[in-house]
C-alpha positions in Angstrom: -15.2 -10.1 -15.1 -14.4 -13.9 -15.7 -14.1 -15.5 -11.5 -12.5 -19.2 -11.4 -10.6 -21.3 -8.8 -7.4 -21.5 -10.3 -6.1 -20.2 -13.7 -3.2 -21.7 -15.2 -2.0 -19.9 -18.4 -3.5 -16.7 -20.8 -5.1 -16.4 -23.5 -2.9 -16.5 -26.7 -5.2 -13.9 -28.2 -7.8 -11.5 -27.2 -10.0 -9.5 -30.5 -11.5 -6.6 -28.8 -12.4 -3.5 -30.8 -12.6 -1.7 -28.1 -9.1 -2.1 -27.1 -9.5 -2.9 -23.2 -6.5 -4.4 -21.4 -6.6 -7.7 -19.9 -5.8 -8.2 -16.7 -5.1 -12.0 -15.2 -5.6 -12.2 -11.6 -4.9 -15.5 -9.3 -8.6 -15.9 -9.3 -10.1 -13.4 -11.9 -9.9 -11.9 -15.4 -10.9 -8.6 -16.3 -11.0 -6.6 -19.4 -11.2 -2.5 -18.4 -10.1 0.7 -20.6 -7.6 2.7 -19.3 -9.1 5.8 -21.4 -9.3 8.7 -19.3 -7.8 7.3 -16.7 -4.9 8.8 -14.5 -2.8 6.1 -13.5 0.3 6.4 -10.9 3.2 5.1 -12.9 6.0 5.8 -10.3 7.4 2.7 -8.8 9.1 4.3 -6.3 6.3 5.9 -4.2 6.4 9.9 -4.2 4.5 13.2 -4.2 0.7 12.9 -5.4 1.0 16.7 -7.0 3.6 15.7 -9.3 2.4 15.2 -12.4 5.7 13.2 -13.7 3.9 10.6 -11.3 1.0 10.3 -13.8 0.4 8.6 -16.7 -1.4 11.4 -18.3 1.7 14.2 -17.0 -0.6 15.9 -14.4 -1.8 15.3 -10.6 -6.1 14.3 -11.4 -8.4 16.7 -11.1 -11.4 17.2 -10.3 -13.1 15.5 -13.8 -10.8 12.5 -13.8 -10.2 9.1 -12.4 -7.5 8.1 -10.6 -5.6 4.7 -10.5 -3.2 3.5 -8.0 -2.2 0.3 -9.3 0.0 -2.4 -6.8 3.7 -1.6 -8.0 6.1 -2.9 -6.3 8.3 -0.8 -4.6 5.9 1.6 -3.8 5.3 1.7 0.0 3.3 5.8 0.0 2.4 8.7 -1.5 2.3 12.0 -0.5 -0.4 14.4 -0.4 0.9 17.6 -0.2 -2.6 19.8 -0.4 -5.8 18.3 -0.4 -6.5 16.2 -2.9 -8.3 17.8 -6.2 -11.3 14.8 -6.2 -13.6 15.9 -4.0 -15.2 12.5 -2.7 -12.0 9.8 -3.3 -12.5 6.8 -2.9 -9.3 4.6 -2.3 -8.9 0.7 -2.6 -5.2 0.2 -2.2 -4.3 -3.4 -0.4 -1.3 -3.3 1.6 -0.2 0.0 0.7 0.1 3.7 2.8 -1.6 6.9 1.5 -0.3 9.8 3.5 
Protein backbone atom coordinates (compact mmCIF):
# COMPACT_ATOMS: atom_id res chain seq x y z
CA UNK A 1 0.00 0.00 0.00
CA UNK A 2 1.27 3.48 -1.38
CA UNK A 3 -0.44 6.37 1.62
CA UNK A 4 -0.31 10.15 0.42
CA UNK A 5 -2.27 13.40 1.19
CA UNK A 6 -3.81 14.01 -1.92
CA UNK A 7 -3.66 12.13 -5.22
CA UNK A 8 -4.55 13.73 -8.31
CA UNK A 9 -4.61 11.46 -11.41
CA UNK A 10 -3.51 7.37 -12.10
CA UNK A 11 -1.07 5.86 -13.34
CA UNK A 12 -1.07 5.59 -17.21
CA UNK A 13 0.45 2.03 -16.80
CA UNK A 14 1.01 -0.49 -14.27
CA UNK A 15 3.57 -3.91 -15.41
CA UNK A 16 2.73 -6.49 -12.87
CA UNK A 17 3.15 -10.16 -13.66
CA UNK A 18 1.27 -11.00 -11.15
CA UNK A 19 -1.80 -9.40 -12.46
CA UNK A 20 -3.12 -7.59 -9.18
CA UNK A 21 -5.73 -4.79 -9.64
CA UNK A 22 -5.17 -1.37 -8.65
CA UNK A 23 -7.12 0.28 -6.61
CA UNK A 24 -6.94 4.40 -6.23
CA UNK A 25 -8.24 5.52 -3.03
CA UNK A 26 -8.69 9.50 -1.95
CA UNK A 27 -5.63 8.88 0.15
CA UNK A 28 -4.16 5.39 -0.75
CA UNK A 29 -3.17 3.00 -3.55
CA UNK A 30 -3.25 -0.59 -3.30
CA UNK A 31 -2.39 -3.42 -5.59
CA UNK A 32 -4.35 -6.84 -4.21
CA UNK A 33 -5.41 -10.14 -6.33
CA UNK A 34 -8.69 -10.99 -6.52
CA UNK A 35 -7.75 -14.79 -6.95
CA UNK A 36 -9.83 -16.87 -4.93
CA UNK A 37 -11.70 -14.41 -3.86
CA UNK A 38 -15.66 -14.33 -3.60
CA UNK A 39 -16.70 -11.00 -4.27
CA UNK A 40 -20.51 -9.60 -3.94
CA UNK A 41 -21.17 -8.28 -7.41
CA UNK A 42 -24.98 -7.40 -6.83
CA UNK A 43 -25.59 -3.73 -6.75
CA UNK A 44 -28.77 -3.95 -5.61
CA UNK A 45 -28.32 -5.51 -2.08
CA UNK A 46 -29.92 -9.12 -1.75
CA UNK A 47 -29.74 -12.61 -0.30
CA UNK A 48 -26.18 -13.73 0.96
CA UNK A 49 -27.00 -17.60 -0.14
CA UNK A 50 -27.50 -16.78 -3.63
CA UNK A 51 -24.83 -17.53 -5.49
CA UNK A 52 -25.98 -15.20 -8.64
CA UNK A 53 -24.72 -12.65 -5.95
CA UNK A 54 -21.11 -13.88 -6.25
CA UNK A 55 -18.55 -13.37 -8.45
CA UNK A 56 -17.45 -16.92 -8.38
CA UNK A 57 -21.60 -18.27 -8.83
CA UNK A 58 -21.84 -19.58 -5.23
CA UNK A 59 -22.57 -18.23 -1.54
CA UNK A 60 -18.44 -18.70 0.17
CA UNK A 61 -17.73 -21.42 2.02
CA UNK A 62 -16.11 -22.41 4.51
CA UNK A 63 -12.34 -22.37 2.50
CA UNK A 64 -12.94 -19.04 0.85
CA UNK A 65 -12.72 -15.35 1.22
CA UNK A 66 -15.34 -13.09 0.99
CA UNK A 67 -15.50 -9.50 -0.36
CA UNK A 68 -18.08 -6.97 0.14
CA UNK A 69 -16.98 -4.24 -1.88
CA UNK A 70 -18.84 -0.40 -1.38
CA UNK A 71 -21.44 -0.54 -4.40
CA UNK A 72 -23.65 1.86 -4.59
CA UNK A 73 -26.99 0.99 -4.32
CA UNK A 74 -26.52 -1.54 -1.99
CA UNK A 75 -27.99 -0.63 1.41
CA UNK A 76 -28.08 -4.92 3.08
CA UNK A 77 -27.81 -8.26 2.66
CA UNK A 78 -29.45 -10.97 3.88
CA UNK A 79 -28.41 -13.86 5.79
CA UNK A 80 -30.79 -16.33 5.49
CA UNK A 81 -28.87 -19.38 7.59
CA UNK A 82 -25.82 -18.85 9.28
CA UNK A 83 -23.15 -17.94 7.50
CA UNK A 84 -20.78 -20.82 6.00
CA UNK A 85 -17.28 -18.95 7.43
CA UNK A 86 -17.07 -19.85 10.73
CA UNK A 87 -15.10 -16.72 12.31
CA UNK A 88 -16.21 -13.66 9.65
CA UNK A 89 -14.86 -10.86 9.96
CA UNK A 90 -16.73 -7.86 8.42
CA UNK A 91 -15.37 -4.24 7.53
CA UNK A 92 -18.15 -2.75 5.62
CA UNK A 93 -18.41 1.34 6.12
CA UNK A 94 -21.75 2.72 6.06
CA UNK A 95 -23.41 -0.35 5.07
CA UNK A 96 -26.17 -2.94 6.97
CA UNK A 97 -25.48 -6.72 7.16
CA UNK A 98 -28.67 -8.42 8.33
Amino acid sequence: MLTYASRSGTFGTINDVNGLQPSFGSTAFSLTSTVGLNVWINGAGGDWSLGTNWSLGHEPDATENAQIPDLAGVTGLSVISGAQRPNPSISWATRTLR
